[in-house]
N, C-alpha and C positions, 0 to 999 in steps of 0.2 A: 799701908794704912788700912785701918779695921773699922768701921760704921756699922753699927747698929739702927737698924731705921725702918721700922713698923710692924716689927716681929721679922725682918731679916737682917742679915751679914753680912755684908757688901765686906769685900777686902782685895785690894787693888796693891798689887805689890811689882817693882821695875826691879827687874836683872839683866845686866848685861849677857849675851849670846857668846859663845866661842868664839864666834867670827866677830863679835865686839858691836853689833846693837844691842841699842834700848829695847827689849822686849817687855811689853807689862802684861802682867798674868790679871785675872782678874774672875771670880767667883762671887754669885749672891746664892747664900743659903738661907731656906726659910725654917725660922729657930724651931717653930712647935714640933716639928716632926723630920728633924735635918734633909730637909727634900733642897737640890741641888736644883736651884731655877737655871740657876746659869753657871756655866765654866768653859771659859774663853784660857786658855793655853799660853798663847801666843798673841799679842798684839804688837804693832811693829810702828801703832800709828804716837806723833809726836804730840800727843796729846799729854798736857798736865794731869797728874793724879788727879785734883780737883774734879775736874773737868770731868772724867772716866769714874766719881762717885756721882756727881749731879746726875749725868747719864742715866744710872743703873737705877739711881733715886724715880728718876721720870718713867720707867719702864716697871719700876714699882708699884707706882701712883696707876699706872696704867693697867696693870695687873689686879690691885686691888679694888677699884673702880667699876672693870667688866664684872668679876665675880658678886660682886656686890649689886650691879643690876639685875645679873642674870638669876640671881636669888631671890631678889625681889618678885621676879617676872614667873619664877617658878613657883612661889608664891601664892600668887592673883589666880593662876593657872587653878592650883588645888583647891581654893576656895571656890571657884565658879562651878 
């Protein structure tokens, strides 16, 4: 499954292993500039796709959040 969601690309995809588990891959690339936030391989855990975008969503939000303070604060900084 492929998501788009705030200028990244969440894409969470299940393949069975040789030895026959669920392994779900799972990468967020951020589009402006293909910078790789994240790339997890292997996951083994029984989690629904769903579930493993909300996730990635949340660590997004969390991401773009800090940045956005810290720009602010860098900000205040130059002008004082």
């Amino acid at each position: 499954m492929k998501v788009n969601y705030r200028g990244y690309e969440i894409e969470a995809k299940r393949h069975k292993s040789m030895t026959g588990y669920d392994l779900v891959y799972l990468s967020i690339v951020r589009l402006s500039d293909n910078y790789f936030v994240e790339y997890c391989p292997m996951n083994s855990s029984g989690e629904p796709i769903h579930e493993i975008i909300k996730n990635a969503k949340k660590r997004i939000d969390l991401v773009e959040d800090f940045t956005a303070n810290n720009e602010i604060k860098g900000l205040e900084k130059k002008v004082r």
